[in-house]
C-alpha positions in Angstrom: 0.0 0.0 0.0 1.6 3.5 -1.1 2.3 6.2 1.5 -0.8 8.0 0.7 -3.2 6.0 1.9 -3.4 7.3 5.5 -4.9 10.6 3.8 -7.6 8.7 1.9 -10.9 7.3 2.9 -10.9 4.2 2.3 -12.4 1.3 3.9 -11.2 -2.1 5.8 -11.6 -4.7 2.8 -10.3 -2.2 -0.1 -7.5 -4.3 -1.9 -4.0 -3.0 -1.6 -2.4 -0.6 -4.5 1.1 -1.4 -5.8 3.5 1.4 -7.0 3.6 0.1 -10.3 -1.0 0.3 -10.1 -0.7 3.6 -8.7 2.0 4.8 -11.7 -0.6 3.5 -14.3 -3.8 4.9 -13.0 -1.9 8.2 -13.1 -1.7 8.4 -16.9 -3.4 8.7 -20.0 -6.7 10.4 -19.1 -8.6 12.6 -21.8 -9.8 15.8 -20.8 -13.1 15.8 -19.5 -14.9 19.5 -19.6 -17.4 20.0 -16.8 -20.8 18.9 -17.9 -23.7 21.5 -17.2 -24.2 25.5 -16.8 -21.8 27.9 -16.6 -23.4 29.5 -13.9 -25.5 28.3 -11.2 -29.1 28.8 -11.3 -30.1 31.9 -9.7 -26.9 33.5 -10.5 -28.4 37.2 -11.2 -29.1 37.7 -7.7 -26.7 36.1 -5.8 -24.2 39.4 -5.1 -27.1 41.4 -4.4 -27.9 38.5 -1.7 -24.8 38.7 0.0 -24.0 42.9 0.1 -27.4 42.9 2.0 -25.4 39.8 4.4 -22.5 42.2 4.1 -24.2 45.9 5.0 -25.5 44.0 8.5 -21.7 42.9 9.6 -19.8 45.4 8.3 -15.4 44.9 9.3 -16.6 41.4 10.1 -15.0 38.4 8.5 -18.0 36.1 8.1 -18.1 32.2 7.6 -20.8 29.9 6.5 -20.1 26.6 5.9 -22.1 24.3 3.4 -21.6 21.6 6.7 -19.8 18.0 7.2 -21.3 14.5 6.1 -22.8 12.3 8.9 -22.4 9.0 9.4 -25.4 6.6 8.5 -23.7 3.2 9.5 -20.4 2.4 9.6 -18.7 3.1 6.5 -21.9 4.7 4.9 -22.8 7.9 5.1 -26.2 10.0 4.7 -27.1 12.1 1.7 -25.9 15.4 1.7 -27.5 18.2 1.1 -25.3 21.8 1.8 -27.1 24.4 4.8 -30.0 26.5 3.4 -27.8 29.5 3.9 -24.5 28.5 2.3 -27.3 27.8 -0.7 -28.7 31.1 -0.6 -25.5 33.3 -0.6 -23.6 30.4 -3.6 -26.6 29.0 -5.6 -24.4 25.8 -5.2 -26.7 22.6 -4.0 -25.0 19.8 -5.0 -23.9 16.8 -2.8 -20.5 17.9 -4.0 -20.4 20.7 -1.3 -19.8 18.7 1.1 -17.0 20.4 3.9 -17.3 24.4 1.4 -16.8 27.1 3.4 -18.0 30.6 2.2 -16.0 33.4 3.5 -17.0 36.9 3.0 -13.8 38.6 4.4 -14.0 42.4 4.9 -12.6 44.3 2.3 -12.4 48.3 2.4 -14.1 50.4 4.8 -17.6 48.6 5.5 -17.7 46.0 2.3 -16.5 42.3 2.2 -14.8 40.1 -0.8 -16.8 36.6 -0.9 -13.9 34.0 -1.2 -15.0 30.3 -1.4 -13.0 27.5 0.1 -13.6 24.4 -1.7 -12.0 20.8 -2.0 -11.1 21.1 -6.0 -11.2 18.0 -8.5 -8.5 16.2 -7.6 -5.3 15.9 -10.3 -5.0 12.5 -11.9 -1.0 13.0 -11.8 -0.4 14.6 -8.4 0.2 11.2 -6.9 -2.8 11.3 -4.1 -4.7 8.4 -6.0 -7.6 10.1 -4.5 -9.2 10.4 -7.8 -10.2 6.6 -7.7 -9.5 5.4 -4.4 -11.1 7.8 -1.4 -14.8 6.5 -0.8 -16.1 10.1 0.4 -14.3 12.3 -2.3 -12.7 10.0 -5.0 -13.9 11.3 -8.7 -14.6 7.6 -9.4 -16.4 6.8 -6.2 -18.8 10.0 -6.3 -18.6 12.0 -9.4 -16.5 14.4 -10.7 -16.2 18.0 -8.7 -15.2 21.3 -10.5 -11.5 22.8 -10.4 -10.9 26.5 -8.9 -11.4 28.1 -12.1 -14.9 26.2 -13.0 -16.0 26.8 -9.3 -15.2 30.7 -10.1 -17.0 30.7 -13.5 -20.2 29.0 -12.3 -21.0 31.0 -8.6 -18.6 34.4 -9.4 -16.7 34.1 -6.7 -13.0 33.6 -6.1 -12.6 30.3 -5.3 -9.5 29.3 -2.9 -8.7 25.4 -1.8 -10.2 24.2 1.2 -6.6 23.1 2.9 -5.7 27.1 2.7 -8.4 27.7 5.0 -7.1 26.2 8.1 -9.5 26.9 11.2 -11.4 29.8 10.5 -11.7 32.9 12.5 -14.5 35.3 13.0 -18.5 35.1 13.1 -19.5 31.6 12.3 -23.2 30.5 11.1 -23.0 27.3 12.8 -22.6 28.7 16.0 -23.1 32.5 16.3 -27.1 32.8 16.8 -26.7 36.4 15.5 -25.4 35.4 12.2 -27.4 32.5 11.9 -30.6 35.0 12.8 -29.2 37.6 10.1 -29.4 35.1 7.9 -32.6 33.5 8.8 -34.2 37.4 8.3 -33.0 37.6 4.9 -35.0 35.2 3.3 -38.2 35.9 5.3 -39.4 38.0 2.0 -38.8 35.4 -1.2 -37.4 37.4 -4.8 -38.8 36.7 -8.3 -36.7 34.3 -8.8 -37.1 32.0 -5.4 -41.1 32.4 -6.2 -41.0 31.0 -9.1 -38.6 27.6 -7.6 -41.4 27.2 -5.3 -44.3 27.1 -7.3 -42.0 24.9 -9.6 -42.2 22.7 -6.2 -45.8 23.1 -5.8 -46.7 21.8 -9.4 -44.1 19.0 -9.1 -45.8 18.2 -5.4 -49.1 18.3 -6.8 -48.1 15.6 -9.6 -46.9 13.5 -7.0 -50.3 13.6 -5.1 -52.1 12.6 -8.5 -49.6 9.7 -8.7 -50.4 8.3 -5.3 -54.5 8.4 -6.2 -53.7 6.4 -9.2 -51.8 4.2 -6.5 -54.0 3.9 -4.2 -55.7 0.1 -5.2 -51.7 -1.6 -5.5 -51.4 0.8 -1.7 -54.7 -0.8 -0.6 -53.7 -4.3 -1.5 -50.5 -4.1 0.7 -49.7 -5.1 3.7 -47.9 -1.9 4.1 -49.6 0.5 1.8 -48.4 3.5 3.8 -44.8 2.9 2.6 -46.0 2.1 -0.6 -47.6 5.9 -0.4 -44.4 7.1 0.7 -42.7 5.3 -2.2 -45.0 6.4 -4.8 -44.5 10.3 -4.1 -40.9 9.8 -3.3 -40.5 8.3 -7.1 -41.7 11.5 -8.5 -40.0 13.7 -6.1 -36.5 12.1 -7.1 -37.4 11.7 -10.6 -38.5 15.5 -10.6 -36.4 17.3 -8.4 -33.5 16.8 -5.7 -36.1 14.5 -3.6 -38.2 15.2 -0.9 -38.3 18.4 1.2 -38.4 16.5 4.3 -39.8 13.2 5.3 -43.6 12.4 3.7 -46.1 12.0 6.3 -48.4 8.9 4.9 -50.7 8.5 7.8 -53.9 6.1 7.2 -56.8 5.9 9.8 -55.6 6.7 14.0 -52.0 7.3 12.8 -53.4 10.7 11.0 -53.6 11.7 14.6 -50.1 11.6 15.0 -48.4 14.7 13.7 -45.0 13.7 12.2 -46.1 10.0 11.5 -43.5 9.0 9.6 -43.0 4.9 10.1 -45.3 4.9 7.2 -45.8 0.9 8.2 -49.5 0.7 8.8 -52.2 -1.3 6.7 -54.7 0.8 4.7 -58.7 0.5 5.1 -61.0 1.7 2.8 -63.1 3.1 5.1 -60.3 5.6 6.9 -58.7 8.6 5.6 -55.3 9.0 4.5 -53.4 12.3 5.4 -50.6 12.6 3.3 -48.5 15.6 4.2 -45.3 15.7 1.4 -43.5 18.1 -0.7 -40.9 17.9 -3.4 -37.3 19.9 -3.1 -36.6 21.5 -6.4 -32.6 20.9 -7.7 -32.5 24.5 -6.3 -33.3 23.2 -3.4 -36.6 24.9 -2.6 -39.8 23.1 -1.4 -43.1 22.6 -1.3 -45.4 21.7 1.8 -48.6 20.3 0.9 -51.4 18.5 2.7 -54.8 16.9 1.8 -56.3 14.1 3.8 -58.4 11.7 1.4 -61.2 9.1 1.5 -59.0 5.8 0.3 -62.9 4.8 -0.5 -63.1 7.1 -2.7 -65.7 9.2 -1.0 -66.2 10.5 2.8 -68.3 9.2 5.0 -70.6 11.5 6.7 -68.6 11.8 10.1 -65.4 12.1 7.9 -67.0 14.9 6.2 -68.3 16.7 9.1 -64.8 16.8 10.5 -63.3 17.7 7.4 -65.3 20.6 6.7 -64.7 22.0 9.6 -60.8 22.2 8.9 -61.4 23.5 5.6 -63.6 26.5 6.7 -61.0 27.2 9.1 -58.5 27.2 6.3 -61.0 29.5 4.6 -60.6 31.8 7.7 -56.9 32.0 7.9 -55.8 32.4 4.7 -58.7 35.1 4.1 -56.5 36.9 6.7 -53.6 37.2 4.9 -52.2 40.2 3.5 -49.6 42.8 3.8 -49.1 44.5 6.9 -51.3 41.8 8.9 -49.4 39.9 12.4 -48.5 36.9 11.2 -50.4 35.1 14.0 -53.5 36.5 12.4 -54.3 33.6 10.3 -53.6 31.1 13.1 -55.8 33.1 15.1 -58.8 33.9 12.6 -58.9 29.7 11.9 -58.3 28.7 15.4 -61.6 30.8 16.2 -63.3 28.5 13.2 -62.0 25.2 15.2 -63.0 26.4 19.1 -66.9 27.3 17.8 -67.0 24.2 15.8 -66.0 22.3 18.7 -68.4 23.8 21.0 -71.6 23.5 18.6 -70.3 19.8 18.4 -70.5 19.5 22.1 -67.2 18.6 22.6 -65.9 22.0 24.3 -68.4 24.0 26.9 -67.9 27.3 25.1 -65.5 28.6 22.0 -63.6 30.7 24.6 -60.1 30.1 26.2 -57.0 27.2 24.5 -59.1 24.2 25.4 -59.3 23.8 21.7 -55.6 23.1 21.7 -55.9 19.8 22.8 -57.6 18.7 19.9 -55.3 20.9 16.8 -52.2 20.8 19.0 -50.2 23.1 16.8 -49.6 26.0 15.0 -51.6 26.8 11.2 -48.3 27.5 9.3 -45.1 28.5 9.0 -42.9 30.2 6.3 -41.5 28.2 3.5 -38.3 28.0 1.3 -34.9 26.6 1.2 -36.3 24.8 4.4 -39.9 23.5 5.0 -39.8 25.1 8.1 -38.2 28.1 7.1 -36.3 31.1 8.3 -37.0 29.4 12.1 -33.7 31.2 13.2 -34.9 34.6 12.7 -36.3 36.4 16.1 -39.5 36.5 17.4 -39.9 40.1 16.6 -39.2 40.0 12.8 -41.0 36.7 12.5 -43.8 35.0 15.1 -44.1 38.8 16.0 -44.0 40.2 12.7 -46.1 41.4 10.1 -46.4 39.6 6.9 -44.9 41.4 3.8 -45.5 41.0 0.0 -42.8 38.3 -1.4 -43.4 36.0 1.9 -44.5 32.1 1.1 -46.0 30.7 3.9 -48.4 27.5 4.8 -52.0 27.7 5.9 -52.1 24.1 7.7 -54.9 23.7 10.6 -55.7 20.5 11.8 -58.2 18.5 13.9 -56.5 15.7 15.8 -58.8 13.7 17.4 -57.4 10.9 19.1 -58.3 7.0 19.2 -58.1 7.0 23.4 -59.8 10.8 23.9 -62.8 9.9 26.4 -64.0 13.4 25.9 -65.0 12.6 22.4 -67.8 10.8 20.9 -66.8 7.0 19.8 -67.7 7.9 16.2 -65.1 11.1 16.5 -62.3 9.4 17.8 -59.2 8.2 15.9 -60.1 10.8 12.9 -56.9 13.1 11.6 -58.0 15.8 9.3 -54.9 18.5 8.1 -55.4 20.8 4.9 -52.2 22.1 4.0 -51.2 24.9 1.5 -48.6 27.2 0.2 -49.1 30.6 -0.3 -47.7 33.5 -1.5 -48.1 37.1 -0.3 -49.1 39.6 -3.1 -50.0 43.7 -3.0 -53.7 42.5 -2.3 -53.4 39.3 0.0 -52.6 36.1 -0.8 -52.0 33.7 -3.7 -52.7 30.3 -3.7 -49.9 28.5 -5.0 -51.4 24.7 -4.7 -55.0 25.5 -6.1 -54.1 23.2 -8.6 -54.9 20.8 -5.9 -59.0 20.3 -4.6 -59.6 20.9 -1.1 -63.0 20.8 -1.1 -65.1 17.4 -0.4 -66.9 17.6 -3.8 -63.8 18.4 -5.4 -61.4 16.1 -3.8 -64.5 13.3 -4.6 -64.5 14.2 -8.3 -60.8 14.4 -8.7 -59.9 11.0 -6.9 -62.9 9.9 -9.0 -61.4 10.7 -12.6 -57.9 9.9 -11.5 -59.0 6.8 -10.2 -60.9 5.5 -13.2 -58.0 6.6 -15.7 
């Protein structure tokens, strides 16, 4: 084994390299230009993006780092995907990124110079034999990675190798809470640009929801059909775009109740509902966060619908709430007031007044969305939870009624029913835009569309 392999990942049963192995792998390569764009999508608006990161910090030297691989098992590790903010500020959001540092290092008296510290394809000659022998890094094990000078041409910024970096000093967005906070705040209000990635999302997200009707008898038929939900979207969400924007909720009868069900084992039944809660991440990285819970019959029964309806007029009430200038806890407020009234002419609560309602929606009605499903969650109260909405913001409208299978204060015929109606919006001059209307939410229409799909 040559000298270099202490530097190299390589695992336990890789087979030794001679000298004379290593001489030959060394030689005789082709060139081989970089395949793709010459600039990164988004490119346009990526200085203005970080001179607004810049004008907050100014004689700082700022670092954000596209973050580290983690270890699945062993020798295997998890997909990577690089930090939200290291994507904003480069446009890069390849698995490639994995360890890139952006530096913005200040530069004259208040302005910085962005220099990115990256791990460069490695040289076929230079005698490392990472090329094809490092499992993490190794051109032949992973795919290739751009030099300096293709890293400059497709982001516009000087590029620098990662060894020259050495331990960083200054403001670090892994680990300062006021960076990370700057950070968060400038993406609370989306550009041109980031709209349009997430309503690319949206109609992606929405084709994965027709597949999975189409799915549903193969889904029915399994002994797992929730994972066979899961697999459905997640085909389209890989096929379409970098995957999914975080784990898809497939949750059929009781297990609706559960927020974040994501085992995805359970049995279907014809006569539950199925809350499917999924989005797909655009190559860019964006996502969409979209809900509908369906009849796997085909049609709601009349309890089903009674619940349902209620959700969706409290929907209705939140995102009629929605404009410019509004506190963003309006919406949640305007539905929660739907829920609580519902509940009381139900029987179920006394009297609309007071949280009691919270133990039967649990959580909030949205959240912003982006680069993260959950987006922007590091900015401060004040500019966010406390805010006002502005125009350019994407945000969910989400209620839900969670009525669990054990809840002795509920009728038998209530309990074990999960309704959630989830969709993105986008805040305009006069209000709101619904990005997912592509999507039915109402009972007649989510009955006629399940209806077509499921006879074609």
């Amino acid at each position: 084994m040559t000298d270099t392999s202490a530097r190299l990942n390589i695992g336990s049963h890789d087979l030794p390299v001679s000298a004379e192995l290593s001489r030959f792998m060394a030689g005789n390569w082709a060139p081989t230009p970089l395949p793709g764009t010459d600039r990164v999508a988004g490119y346009a608006v990526l200085p203005a993006r970080r001179a607004r990161l810049s004008a907050r910090f100014p004689g700082e030297r700022l670092i954000v780092p596209a973050g580290e691989l983690k270890v699945r098992s062993n020798d295997c590790d998890h997909r990577f995907r690089p930090h939200s903010a290291y994507a904003w500020l480069t446009g890069l959001t390849g698995e490639d990124q994995v360890g890139h540092v952006l530096v913005l290092e200040p530069s004259g008296p208040s302005g910085h110079e962005a220099v990115l510290h990256l791990r460069p394809r490695s040289q076929r000659s230079d005698g490392t034999e990472e090329f094809f022998r490092d499992r993490r890094y190794g051109e032949f094990w992973v795919g290739r990675r751009p030099d300096l000078a293709e890293a400059e041409r497709l982001t516009g910024i000087r590029c620098a190798h990662l060894d020259e970096l050495g331990t960083p000093t200054g403001r670090n967005a892994a680990d300062d809470p006021e960076l990370a906070a700057a950070l968060a705040e400038l993406r609370l209000v989306k550009d041109a640009w980031e709209v349009e990635q997430l309503q690319l999302a949206v109609d992606h997200t929405t084709a994965g929801f027709e597949d999975v009707v189409r799915a549903l008898p193969q889904a029915l038929a399994h002994p797992r059909g929730e994972r066979w939900i899961e697999g459905v979207f997640g085909l389209r969400a890989r096929a379409e775009g970098n995957g999914t924007g975080y784990d898809t909720i497939a949750a059929s009868g009781a297990h609706a109740c559960v927020l974040h069900w994501i085992r995805n084992d359970g049995r279907l039944d014809r006569g539950d509902l199925l809350l499917l809660d999924a989005g797909v991440e655009t190559d860019t990285l964006y996502t969409a966060d979209i809900t509908r819970t369906l009849p796997l019959s085909g049609r709601f029964s009349p309890v089903q619908r009674q619940v349902y309806e209620l959700v969706l007029a409290a929907q209705e009430a939140g995102i009629a709430a929605l404009r410019p200038g509004a506190s963003f806890r309006d919406f949640h407020r305007a539905g929660m007031r739907v829920i609580a009234e519902g509940l009381a002419e139900w029987g179920v609560l006394k009297n609309a007044e007071g949280d009691l309602h919270r133990r039967y929606t649990l959580c909030s009605s949205g959240h912003m969305l982006g680069l993260d499903v959950h987006d922007c969650a590091k900015a401060r109260a004040q500019t966010y939870l406390d805010g006002v909405l502005e125009e350019g913001q994407v945000l969910t409208v989400e209620p839900g009624l969670y009525l669990q299978p054990d809840d002795e204060t509920l009728p038998p015929e209530l309990r074990g029913i999960g309704v959630r109606i989830e969709d993105d919006l986008v805040i305009t001059a006069e209000g709101a835009r619904l990005m997912s209307g592509a999507l039915p939410r109402t009972v007649a229409g989510i009955e006629e569309w399940m209806g077509t799909l499921l006879e074609g």
